[in-house]
VOGU-3710 file (C-alpha; in Angstrom, 3 decimals, decimal comma):
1> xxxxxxxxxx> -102,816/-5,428/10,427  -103,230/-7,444/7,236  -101,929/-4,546/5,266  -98,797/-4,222/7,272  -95,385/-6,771/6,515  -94,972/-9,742/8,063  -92,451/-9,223/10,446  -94,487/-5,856/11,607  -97,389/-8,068/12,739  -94,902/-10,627/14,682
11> xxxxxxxxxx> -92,704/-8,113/16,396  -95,247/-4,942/16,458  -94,656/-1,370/15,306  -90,406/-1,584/16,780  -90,251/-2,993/13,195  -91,004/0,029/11,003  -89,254/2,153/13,661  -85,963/-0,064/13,058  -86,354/0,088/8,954  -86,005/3,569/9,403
21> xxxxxxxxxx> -83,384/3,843/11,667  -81,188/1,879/9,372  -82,137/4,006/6,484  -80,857/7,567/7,837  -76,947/7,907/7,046  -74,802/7,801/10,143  -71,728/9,498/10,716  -68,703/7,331/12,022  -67,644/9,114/15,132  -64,749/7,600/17,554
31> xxxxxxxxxx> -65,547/6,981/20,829  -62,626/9,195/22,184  -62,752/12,736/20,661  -65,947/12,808/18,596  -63,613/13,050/15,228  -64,680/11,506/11,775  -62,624/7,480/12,165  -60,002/7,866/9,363  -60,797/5,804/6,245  -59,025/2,170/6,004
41> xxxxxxxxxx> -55,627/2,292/3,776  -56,154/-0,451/0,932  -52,865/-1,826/-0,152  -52,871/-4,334/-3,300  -49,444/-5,923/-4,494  -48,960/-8,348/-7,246  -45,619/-10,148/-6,714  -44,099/-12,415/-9,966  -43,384/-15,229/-7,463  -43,044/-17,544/-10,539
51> xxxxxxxxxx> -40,857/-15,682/-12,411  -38,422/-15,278/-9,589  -38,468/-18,961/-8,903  -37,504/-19,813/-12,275  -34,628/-17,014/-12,450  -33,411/-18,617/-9,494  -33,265/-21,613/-9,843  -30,192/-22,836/-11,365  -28,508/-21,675/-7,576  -29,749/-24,216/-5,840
61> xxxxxxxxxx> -28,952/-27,238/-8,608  -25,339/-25,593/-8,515  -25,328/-25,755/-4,920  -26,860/-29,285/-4,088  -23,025/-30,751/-4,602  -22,008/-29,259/-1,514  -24,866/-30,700/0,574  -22,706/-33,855/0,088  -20,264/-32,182/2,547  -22,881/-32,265/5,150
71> xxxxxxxxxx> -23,095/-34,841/8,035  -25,384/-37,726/6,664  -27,923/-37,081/9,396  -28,460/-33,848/8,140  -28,829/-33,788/4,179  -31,397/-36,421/2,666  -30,241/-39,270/0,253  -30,082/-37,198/-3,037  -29,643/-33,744/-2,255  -30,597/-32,952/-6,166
81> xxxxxxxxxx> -34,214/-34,309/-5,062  -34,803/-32,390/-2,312  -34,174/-29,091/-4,355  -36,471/-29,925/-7,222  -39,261/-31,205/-4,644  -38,668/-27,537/-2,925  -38,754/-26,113/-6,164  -42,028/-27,870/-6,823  -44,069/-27,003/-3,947  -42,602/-22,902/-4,439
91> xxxxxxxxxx> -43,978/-23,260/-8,257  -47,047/-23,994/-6,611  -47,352/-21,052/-4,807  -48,319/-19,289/-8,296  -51,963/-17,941/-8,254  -52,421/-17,991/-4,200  -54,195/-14,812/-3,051  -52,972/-13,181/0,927  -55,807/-10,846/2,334  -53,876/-9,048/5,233
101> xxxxxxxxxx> -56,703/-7,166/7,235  -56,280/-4,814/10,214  -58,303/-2,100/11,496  -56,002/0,410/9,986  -55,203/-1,245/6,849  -56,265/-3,679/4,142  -53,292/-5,983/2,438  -53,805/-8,223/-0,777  -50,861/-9,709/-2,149  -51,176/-12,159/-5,035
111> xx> -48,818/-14,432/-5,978  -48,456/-15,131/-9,425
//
């Protein structure tokens, strides 16, 4: 048995017969009604998250005067801050990659 692989002499001829098994194509059959399984739906979407941030974001600097309005319990101290910190961490988002996967469908969105 010198000739024969490794793993043939450890775990006898099973081995070879498992190489082969692996090596003839197999049909994809579902268990129900013996019909070919229907091929995965691959969905890719690029969305300009930046972009639309940036368009946007003179709305929320013309609205932070009315968060003065708001009970002080609600609103922080400077209502300007809070927007540009939100506005920070949503310019962040740019360049984050979302793998949605489900049996009958694959999702990548990327934010840019």
């Amino acid at each position: 048995m010198t000739a024969f692989p490794r793993a043939v002499r450890r775990f006898g001829m099973t081995a070879l017969d498992r190489e082969e098994a692996a090596a003839r194509p197999q049909k994809a059959y579902r268990a129900g009604g013996g019909r070919p399984a229907r091929r995965r739906v691959v969905v890719r979407l690029w969305v300009p998250t930046t972009a639309i941030f940036c368009m946007l974001a003179p709305v929320p600097l013309l609205l932070a005067p009315l968060a003065w309005l708001s009970p002080p319990a609600v609103r922080s101290r400077n209502p300007y801050a809070a927007v540009l910190a939100i506005g920070r961490t949503l310019i962040a988002l740019g360049g984050t990659l979302v793998d949605i996967d489900t049996p009958d469908a694959r999702v990548r969105v990327r934010l840019f």
